[in-house]
C-alpha positions as a Markdown table, in Angstrom:
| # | Residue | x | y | z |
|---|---|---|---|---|
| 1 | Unk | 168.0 | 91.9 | 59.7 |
| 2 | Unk | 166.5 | 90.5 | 56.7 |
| 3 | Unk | 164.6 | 87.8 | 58.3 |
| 4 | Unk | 162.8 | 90.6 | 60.3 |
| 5 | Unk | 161.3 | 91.4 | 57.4 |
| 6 | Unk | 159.8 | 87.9 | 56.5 |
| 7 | Unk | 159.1 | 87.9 | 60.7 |
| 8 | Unk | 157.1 | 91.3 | 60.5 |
| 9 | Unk | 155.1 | 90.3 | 57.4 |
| 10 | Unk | 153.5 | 86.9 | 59.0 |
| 11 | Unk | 153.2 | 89.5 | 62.3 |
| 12 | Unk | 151.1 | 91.3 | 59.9 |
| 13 | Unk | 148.8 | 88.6 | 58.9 |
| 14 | Unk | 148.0 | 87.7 | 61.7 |
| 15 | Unk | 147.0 | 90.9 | 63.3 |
| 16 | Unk | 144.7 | 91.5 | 59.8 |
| 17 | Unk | 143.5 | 87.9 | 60.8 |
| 18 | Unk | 142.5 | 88.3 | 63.8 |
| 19 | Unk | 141.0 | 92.3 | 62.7 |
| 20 | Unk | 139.0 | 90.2 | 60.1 |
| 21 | Unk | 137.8 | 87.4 | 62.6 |
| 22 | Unk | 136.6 | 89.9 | 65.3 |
| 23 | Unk | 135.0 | 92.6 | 62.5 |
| 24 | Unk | 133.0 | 89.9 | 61.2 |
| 25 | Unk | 131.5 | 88.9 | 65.1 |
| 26 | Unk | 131.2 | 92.6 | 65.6 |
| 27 | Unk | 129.2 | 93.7 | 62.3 |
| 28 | Unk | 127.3 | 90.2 | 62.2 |
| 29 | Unk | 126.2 | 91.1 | 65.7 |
| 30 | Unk | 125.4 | 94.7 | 64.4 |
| 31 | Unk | 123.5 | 93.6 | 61.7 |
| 32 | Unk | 121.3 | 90.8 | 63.5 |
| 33 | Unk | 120.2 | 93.5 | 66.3 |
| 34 | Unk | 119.3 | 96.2 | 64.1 |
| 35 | Unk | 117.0 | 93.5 | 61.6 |
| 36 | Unk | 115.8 | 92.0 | 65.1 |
| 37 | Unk | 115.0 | 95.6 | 66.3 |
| 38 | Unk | 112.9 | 96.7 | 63.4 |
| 39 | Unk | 111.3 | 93.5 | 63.1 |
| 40 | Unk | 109.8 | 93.4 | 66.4 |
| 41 | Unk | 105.8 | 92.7 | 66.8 |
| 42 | Unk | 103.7 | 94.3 | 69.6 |
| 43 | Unk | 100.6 | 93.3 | 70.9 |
| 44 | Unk | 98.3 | 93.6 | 74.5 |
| 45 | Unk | 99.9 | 89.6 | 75.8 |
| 46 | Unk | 103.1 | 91.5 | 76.3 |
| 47 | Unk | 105.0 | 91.2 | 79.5 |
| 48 | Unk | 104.8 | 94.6 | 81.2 |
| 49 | Unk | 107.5 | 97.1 | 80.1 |
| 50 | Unk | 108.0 | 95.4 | 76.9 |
| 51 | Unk | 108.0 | 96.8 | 73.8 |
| 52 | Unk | 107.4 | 93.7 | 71.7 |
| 53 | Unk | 108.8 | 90.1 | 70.1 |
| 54 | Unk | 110.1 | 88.0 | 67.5 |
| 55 | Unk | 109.8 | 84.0 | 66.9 |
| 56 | Unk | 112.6 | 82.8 | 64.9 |
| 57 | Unk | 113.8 | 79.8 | 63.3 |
| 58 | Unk | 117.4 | 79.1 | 62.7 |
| 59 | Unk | 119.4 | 75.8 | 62.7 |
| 60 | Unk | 116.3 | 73.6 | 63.4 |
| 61 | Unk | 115.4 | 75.5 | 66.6 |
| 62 | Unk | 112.6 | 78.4 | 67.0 |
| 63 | Unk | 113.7 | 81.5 | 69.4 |
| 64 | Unk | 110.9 | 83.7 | 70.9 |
| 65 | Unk | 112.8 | 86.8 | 71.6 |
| 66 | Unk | 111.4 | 90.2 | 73.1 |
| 67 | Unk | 113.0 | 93.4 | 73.7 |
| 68 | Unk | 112.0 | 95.6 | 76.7 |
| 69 | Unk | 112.5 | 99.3 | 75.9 |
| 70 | Unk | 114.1 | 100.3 | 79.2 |
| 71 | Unk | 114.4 | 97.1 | 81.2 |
| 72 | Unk | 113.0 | 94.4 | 82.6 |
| 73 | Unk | 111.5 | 94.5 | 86.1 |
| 74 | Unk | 114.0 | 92.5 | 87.8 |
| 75 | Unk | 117.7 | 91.5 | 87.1 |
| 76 | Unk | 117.8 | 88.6 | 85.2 |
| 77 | Unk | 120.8 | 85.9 | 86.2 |
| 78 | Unk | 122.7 | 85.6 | 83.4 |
| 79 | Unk | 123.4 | 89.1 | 80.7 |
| 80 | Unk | 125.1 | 88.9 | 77.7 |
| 81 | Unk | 126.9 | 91.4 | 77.1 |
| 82 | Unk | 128.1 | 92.6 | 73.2 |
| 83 | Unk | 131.0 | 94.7 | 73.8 |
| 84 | Unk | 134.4 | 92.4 | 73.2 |
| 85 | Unk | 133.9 | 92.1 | 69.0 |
| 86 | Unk | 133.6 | 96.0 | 69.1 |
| 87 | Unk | 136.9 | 96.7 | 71.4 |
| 88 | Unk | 139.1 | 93.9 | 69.5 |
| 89 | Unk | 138.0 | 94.8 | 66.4 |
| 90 | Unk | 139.4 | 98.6 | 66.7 |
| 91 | Unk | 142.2 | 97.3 | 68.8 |
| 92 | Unk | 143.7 | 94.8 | 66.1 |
| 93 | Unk | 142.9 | 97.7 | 63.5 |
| 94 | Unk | 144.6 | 100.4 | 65.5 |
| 95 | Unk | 147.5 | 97.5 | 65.3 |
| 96 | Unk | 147.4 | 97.2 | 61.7 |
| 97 | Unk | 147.6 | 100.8 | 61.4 |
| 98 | Unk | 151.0 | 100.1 | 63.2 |
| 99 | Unk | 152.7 | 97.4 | 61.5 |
| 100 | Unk | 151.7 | 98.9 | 58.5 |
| 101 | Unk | 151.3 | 102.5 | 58.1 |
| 102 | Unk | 153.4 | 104.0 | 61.1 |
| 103 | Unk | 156.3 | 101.1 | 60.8 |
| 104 | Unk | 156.1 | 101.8 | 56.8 |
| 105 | Unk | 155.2 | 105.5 | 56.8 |
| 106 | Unk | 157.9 | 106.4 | 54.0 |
| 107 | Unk | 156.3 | 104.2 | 51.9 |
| 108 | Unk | 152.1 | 104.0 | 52.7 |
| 109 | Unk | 151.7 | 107.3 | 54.2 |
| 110 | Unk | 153.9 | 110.2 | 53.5 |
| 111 | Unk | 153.9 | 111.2 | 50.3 |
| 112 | Unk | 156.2 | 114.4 | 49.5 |
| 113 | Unk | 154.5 | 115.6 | 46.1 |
| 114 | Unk | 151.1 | 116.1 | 48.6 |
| 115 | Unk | 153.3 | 116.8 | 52.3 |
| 116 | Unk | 156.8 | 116.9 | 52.7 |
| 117 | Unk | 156.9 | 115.9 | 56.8 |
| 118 | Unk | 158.8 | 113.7 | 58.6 |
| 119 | Unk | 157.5 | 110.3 | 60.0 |
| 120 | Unk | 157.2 | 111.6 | 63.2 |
| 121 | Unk | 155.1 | 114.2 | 62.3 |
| 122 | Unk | 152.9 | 112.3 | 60.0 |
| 123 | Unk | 152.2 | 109.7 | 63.1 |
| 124 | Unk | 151.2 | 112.8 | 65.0 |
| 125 | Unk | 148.6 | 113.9 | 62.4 |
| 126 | Unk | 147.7 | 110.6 | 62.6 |
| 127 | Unk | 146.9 | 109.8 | 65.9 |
| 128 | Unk | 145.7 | 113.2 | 66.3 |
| 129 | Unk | 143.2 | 113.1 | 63.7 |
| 130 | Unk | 141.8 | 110.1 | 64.8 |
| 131 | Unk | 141.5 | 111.3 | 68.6 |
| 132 | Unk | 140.0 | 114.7 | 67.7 |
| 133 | Unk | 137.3 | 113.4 | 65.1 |
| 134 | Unk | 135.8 | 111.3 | 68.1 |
| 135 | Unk | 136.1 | 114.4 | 70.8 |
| 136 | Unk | 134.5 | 116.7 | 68.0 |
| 137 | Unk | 131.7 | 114.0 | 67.0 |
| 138 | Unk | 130.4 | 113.5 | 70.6 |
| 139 | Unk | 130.5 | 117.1 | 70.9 |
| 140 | Unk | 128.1 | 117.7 | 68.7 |
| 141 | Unk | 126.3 | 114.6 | 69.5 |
| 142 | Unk | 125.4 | 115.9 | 73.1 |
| 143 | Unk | 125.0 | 119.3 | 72.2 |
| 144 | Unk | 121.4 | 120.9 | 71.6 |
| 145 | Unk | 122.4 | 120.8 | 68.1 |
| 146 | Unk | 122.4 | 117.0 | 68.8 |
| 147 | Unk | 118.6 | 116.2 | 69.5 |
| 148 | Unk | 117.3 | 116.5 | 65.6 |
| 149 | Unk | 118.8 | 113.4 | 64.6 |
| 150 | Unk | 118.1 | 114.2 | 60.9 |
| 151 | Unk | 120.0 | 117.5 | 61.1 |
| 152 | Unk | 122.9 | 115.6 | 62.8 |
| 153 | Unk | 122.9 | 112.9 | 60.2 |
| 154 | Unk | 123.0 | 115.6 | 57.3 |
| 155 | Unk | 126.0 | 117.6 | 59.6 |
| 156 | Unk | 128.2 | 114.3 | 60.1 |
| 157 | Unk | 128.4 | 113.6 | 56.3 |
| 158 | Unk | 129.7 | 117.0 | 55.2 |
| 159 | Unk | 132.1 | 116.9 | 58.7 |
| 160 | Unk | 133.2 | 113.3 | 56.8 |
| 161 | Unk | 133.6 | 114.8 | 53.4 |
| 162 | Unk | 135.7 | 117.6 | 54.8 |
| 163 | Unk | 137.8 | 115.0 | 56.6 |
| 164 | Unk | 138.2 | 113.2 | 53.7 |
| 165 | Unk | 139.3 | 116.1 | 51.2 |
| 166 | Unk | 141.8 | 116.8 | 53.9 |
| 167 | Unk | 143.0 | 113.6 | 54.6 |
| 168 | Unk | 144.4 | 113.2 | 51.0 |
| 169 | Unk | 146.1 | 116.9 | 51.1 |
| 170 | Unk | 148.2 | 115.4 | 54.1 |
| 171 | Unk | 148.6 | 111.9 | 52.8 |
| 172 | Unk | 149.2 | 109.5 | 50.1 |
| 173 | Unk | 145.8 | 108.5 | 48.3 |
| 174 | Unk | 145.8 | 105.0 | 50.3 |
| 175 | Unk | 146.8 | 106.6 | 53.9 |
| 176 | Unk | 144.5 | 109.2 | 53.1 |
| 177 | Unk | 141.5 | 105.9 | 52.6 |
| 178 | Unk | 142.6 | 103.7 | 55.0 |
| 179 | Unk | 142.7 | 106.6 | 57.6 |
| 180 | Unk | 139.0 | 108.1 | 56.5 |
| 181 | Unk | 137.9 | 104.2 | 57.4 |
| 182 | Unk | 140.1 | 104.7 | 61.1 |
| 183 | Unk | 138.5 | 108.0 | 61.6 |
| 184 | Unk | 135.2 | 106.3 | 61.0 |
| 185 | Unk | 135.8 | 103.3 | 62.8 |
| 186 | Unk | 137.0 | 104.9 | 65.9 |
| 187 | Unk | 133.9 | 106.7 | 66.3 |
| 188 | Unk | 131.5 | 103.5 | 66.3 |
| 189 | Unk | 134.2 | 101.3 | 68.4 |
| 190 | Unk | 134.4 | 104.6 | 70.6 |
| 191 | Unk | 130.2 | 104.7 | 70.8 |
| 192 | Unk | 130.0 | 101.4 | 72.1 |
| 193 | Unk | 132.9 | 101.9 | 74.7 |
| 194 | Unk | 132.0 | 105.2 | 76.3 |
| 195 | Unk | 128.4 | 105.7 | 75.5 |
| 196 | Unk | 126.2 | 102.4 | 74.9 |
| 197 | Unk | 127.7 | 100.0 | 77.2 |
| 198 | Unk | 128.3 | 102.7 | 80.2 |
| 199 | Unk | 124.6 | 103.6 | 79.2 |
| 200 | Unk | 123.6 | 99.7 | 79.6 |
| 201 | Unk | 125.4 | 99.2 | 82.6 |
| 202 | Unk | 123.7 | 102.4 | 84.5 |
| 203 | Unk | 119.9 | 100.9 | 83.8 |
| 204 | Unk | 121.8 | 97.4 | 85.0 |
| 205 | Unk | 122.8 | 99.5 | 88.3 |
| 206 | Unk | 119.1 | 101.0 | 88.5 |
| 207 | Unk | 117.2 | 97.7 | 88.2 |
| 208 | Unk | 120.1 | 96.0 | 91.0 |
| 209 | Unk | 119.4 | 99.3 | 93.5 |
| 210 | Unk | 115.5 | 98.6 | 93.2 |
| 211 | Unk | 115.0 | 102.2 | 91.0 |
| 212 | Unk | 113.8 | 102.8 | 87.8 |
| 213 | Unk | 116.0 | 103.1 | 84.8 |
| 214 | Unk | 115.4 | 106.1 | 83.2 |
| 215 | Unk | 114.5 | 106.4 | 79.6 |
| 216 | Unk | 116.4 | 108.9 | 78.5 |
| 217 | Unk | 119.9 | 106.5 | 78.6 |
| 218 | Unk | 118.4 | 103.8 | 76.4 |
| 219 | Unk | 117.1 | 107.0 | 73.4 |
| 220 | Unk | 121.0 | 107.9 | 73.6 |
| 221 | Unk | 122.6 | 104.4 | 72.9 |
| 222 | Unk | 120.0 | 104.5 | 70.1 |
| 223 | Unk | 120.9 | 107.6 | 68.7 |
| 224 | Unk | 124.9 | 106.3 | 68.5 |
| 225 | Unk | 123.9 | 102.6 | 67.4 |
| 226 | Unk | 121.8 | 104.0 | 64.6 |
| 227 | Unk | 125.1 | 105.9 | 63.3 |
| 228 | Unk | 127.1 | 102.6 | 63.7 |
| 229 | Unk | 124.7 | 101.0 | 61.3 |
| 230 | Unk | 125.0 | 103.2 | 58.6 |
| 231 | Unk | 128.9 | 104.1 | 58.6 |
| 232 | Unk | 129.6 | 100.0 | 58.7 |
| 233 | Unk | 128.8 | 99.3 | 55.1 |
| 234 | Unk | 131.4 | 102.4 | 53.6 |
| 235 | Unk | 134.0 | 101.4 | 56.5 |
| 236 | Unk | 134.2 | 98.2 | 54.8 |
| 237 | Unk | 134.6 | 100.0 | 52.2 |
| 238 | Unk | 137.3 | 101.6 | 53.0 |
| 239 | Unk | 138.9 | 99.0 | 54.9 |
| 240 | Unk | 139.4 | 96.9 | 52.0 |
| 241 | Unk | 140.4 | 99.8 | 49.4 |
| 242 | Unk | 143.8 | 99.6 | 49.1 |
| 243 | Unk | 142.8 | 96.6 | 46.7 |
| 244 | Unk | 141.0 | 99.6 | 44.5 |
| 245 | Unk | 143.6 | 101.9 | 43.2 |
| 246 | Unk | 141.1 | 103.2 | 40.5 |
| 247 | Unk | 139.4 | 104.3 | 43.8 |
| 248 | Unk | 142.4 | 105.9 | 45.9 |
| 249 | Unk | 145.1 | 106.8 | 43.6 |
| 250 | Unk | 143.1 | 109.4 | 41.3 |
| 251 | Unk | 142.7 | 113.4 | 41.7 |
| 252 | Unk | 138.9 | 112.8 | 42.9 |
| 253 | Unk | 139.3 | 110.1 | 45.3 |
| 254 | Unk | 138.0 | 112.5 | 48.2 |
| 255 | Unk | 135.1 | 113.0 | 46.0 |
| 256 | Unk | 134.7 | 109.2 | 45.3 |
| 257 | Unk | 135.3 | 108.5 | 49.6 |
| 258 | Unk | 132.0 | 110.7 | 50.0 |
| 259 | Unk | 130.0 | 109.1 | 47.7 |
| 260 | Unk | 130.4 | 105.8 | 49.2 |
| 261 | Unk | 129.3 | 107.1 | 52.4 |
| 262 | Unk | 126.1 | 107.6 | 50.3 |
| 263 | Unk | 125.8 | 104.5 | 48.8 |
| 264 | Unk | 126.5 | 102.7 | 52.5 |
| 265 | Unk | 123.3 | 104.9 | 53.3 |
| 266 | Unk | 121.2 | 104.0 | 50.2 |
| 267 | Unk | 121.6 | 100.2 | 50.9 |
| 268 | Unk | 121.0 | 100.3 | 54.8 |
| 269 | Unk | 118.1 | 102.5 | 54.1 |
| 270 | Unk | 116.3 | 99.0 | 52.0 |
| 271 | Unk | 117.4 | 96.8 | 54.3 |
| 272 | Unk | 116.3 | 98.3 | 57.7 |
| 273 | Unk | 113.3 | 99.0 | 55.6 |
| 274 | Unk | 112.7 | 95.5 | 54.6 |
| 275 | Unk | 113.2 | 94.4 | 58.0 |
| 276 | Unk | 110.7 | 96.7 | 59.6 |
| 277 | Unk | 108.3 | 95.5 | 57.0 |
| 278 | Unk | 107.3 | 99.4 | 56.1 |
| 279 | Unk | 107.6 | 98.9 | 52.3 |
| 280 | Unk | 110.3 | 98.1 | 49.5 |
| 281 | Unk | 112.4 | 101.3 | 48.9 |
| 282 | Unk | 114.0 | 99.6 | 45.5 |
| 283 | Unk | 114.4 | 103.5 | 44.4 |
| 284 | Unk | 117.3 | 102.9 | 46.4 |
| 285 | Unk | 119.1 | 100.5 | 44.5 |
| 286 | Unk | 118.6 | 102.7 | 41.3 |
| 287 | Unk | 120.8 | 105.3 | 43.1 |
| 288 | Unk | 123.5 | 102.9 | 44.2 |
| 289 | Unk | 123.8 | 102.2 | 40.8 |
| 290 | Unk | 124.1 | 106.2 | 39.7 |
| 291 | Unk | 126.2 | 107.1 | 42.5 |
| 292 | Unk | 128.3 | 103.8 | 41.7 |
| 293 | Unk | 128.9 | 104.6 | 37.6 |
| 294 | Unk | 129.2 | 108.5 | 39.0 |
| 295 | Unk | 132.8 | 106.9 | 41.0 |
| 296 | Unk | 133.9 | 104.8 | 38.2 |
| 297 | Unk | 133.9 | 107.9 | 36.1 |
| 298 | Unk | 135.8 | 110.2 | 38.8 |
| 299 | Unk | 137.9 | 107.4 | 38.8 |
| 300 | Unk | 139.2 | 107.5 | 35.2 |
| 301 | Unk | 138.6 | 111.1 | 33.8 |
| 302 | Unk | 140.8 | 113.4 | 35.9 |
| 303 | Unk | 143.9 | 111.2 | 34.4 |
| 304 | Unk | 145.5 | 113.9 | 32.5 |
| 305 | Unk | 145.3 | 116.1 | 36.0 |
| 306 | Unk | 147.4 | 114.4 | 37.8 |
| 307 | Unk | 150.4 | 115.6 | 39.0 |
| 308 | Unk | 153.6 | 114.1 | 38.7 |
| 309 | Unk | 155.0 | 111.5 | 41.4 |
| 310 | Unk | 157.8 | 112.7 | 42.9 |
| 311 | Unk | 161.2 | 111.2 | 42.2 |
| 312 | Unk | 163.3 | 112.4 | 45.6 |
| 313 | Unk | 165.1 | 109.1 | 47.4 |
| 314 | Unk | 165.3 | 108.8 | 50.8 |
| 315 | Unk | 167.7 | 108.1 | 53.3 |
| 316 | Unk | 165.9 | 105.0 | 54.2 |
| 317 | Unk | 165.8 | 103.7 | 50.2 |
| 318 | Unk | 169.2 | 105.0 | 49.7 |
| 319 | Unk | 171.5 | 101.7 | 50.2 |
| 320 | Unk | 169.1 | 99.9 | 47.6 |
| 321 | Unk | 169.3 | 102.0 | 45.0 |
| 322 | Unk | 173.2 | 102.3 | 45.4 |
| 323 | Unk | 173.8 | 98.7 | 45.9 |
| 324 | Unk | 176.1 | 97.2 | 43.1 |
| 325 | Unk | 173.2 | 95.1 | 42.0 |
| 326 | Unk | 170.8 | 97.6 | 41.2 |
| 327 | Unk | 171.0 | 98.1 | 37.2 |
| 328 | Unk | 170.1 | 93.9 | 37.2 |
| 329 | Unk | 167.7 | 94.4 | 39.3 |
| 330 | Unk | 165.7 | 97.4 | 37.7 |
| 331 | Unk | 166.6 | 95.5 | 34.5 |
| 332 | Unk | 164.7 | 92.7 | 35.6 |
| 333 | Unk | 161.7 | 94.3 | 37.4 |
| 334 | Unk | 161.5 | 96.2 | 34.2 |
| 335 | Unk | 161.8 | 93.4 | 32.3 |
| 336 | Unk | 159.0 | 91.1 | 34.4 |
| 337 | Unk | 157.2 | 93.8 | 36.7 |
| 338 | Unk | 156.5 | 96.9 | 34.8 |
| 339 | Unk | 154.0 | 95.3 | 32.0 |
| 340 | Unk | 151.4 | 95.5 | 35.0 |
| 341 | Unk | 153.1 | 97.9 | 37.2 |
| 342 | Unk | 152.8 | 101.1 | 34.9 |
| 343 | Unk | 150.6 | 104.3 | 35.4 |
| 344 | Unk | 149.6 | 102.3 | 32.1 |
| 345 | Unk | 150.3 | 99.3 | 31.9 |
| 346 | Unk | 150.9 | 97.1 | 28.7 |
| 347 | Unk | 149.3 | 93.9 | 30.0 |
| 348 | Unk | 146.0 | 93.0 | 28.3 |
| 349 | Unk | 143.4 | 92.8 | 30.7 |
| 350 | Unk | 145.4 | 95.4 | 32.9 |
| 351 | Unk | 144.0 | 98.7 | 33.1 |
| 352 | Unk | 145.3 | 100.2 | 36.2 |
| 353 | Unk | 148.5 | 99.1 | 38.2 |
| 354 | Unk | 147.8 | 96.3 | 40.7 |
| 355 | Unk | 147.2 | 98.0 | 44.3 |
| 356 | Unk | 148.9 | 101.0 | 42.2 |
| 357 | Unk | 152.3 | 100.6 | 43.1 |
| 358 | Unk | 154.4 | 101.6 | 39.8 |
| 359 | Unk | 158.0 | 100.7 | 39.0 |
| 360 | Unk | 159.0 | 103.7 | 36.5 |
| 361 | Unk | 161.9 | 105.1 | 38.3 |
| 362 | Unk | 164.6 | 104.2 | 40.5 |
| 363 | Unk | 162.6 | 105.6 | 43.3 |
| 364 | Unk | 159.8 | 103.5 | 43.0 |
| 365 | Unk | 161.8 | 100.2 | 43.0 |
| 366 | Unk | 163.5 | 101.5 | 45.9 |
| 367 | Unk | 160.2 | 102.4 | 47.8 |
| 368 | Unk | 159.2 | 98.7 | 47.5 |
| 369 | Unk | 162.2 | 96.7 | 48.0 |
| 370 | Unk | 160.9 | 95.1 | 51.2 |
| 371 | Unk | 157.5 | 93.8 | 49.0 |
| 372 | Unk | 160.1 | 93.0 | 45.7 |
| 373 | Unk | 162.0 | 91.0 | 48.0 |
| 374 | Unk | 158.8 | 89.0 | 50.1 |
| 375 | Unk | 156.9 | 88.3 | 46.6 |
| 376 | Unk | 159.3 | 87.7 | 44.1 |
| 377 | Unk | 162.5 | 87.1 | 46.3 |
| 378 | Unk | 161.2 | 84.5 | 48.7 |
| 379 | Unk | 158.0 | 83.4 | 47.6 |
| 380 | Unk | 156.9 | 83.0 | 44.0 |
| 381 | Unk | 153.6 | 85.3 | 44.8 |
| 382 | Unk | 154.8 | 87.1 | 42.0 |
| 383 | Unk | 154.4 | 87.6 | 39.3 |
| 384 | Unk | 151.1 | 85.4 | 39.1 |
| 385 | Unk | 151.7 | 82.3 | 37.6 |
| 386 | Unk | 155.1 | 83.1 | 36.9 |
| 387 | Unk | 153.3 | 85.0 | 33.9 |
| 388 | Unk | 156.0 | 87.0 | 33.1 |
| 389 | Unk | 158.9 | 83.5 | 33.7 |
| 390 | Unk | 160.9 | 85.1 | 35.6 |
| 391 | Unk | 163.4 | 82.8 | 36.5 |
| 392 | Unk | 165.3 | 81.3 | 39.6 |
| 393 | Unk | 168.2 | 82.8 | 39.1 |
| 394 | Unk | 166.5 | 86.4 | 38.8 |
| 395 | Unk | 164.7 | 85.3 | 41.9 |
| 396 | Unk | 168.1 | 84.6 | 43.8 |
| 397 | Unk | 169.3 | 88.3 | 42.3 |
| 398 | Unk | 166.4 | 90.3 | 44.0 |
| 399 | Unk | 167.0 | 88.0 | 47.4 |
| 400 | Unk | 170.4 | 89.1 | 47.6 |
| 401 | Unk | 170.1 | 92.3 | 46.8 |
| 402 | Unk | 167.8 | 93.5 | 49.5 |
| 403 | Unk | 169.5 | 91.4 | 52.2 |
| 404 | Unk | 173.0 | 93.0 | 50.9 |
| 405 | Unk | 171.4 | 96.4 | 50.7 |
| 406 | Unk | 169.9 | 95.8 | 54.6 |
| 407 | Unk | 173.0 | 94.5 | 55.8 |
| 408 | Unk | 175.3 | 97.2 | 54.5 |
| 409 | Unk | 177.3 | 94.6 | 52.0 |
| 410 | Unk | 178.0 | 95.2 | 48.4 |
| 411 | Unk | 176.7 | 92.5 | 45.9 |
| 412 | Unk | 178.0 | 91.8 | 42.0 |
């Protein structure tokens, strides 16, 4: 049973490998359009129906690229279709979001101090979440409330500051992150799988049948690729914040979620300006810079706020915690962990616990026994550099301990 762990761990990487590989094509892809689209010249030498061009260099070769508005007049023989980086990307996240968060929900998702539910139950908030913010989003989207894109774009960041006050009433600060960034992402993969290509591939149907696309398809897939390329840049974000727990694991981090939407809009906003040549907004770096020192404040002064973990055991971190090797083993985590893994930690240099997992209590050792035993059991990942010198022998206790503990033995 134990080496399912060490199995489900390289599992793990690779799905976040191949997440990372395909969110790279997807958001390079995303990017290059969006700088081609605003960059595009027009003048009368234009083809008919096109709505203007680009020369490029790159890699010692010059592209002349134009962009017709609704379509060409006739098919051309080979399409290339962007749809693949979208649809994988999303795919190996919703996996991630398995492995990791459903498969570990005692530990990454549920937390009882914020609500007491059962795995099951949290799964189904979960999923449920997820599936309704994309139903409610392209309800709105298609309704008459819909065509003032302004007004949408002002509604859809209060919907995603409610969402993300309520995500962390229902879960841990991390779930609650990781989960805003899921909600978020689900709604771009799900624009680009049920509205821009189905939109691409009617006007591909028109100009096969002899008719003439209509407009009206091509202002839509706009209007849903224009909100892809402002939510990328605070998806990242979010994506990549369980590194930050000075971001997720305060009383404010719903507060400090929102204003990186904002500052994903502030930096778009120079760059799709730069690229359409209509000025240099640097007034919008100034307020990244605000908004930024504005979240490193939330992130520190609600300290003495915060409530108290809670301390309750469950079933599933029962067997460690009454395993005959547990005093060694909190003796030694104490004794080579807890200098960085403190709500304050001792460690110069440390000012917040690494990826904020804390081992105060007997509950928090037990909560990570499966990351104790993969770091500092059977690799030497931790602690770095063997800072702390803990030694082999230690090593061997916390192996034997959590394969004991899984297996149902007793250990000395």
């Amino acid at each position: 049973m134990y080496e399912y762990a060490i199995a489900w761990d390289w599992l793990t990487f690779a799905v976040r490998w191949l997440h990372v590989i395909t969110a790279i094509a997807w958001i390079g892809s995303s990017f290059y359009f969006v700088a081609l689209d605003l960059g595009l010249k027009k003048h009368p030498a234009l083809p008919p129906g096109a709505y203007g061009e680009e020369w490029q260099v790159h890699g010692g070769g010059f592209y002349h690229i134009q962009k017709y508005l609704v379509a060409p007049a006739n098919m051309p023989n080979h399409l290339v279709w962007f749809k693949w980086e979208s649809y994988v990307t999303w795919m190996s996240g919703f996996g991630m979001l398995c492995l990791v968060y459903y498969a570990g929900a005692d530990l990454y998702m549920i937390d009882p101090a914020v609500l007491d539910v059962s795995k099951p139950v949290a799964i189904a908030i979960s999923l449920g979440s997820i599936a309704g913010g994309w139903l409610l989003y392209d309800l709105i989207c298609k309704s008459p409330f819909g065509n003032d894109n302004t007004r949408l774009m002002v509604a859809l960041y209060f919907i995603l500051v409610g969402v993300a006050w309520g995500y962390t009433h229902l879960f841990t600060g991390r779930a609650a992150f990781l989960h805003l960034g899921a909600f978020t992402a689900t709604i771009m993969s799900a624009n680009v799988f049920f509205i821009i290509i189905p939109n691409q591939k009617i006007v591909v149907a028109d100009l096969i049948a002899g008719r003439t696309p209509d407009a009206k398809y091509g202002r839509i897939a706009k209007q849903r690729s224009t909100h892809n390329n402002y939510l990328t840049l605070p998806v990242l974000f979010l994506m990549l914040s369980n590194h930050y727990p000075l971001a997720f694991g305060t009383q404010f981090n719903w507060i400090i979620a929102s204003l990186v939407f904002l500052m994903g809009v502030t930096v778009r906003h120079w760059f799709n300006t730069r690229h359409a040549n209509a000025g240099n907004p640097t007034w919008t770096w100034l307020i990244t810079v605000i908004l930024f020192i504005i979240i490193m404040w939330l992130s520190t002064v609600p300290k003495i706020l915060t409530e108290e973990p809670t301390t309750k055991i469950s079933a599933t971190q029962q067997p460690f915690v009454t395993a005959e090797a547990f005093p060694k083993v909190r003796d030694t985590i104490m004794g080579r962990c807890s200098m960085c893994h403190a709500k304050e930690p001792s460690w110069e240099g440390i000012i917040a616990p690494p990826k904020g997992v804390v081992f105060e209590t007997d509950r928090d050792i037990a909560a990570h026994a499966r990351e104790i035993y993969l770091q500092a059991g059977r690799s030497h990942a931790m602690p770095p550099a063997n800072a702390s010198h803990i030694t082999d022998e230690e090593r061997r206790l916390l192996v034997s301990w959590y394969e004991s503990a899984i297996n149902g033995e007793k250990t000395q």
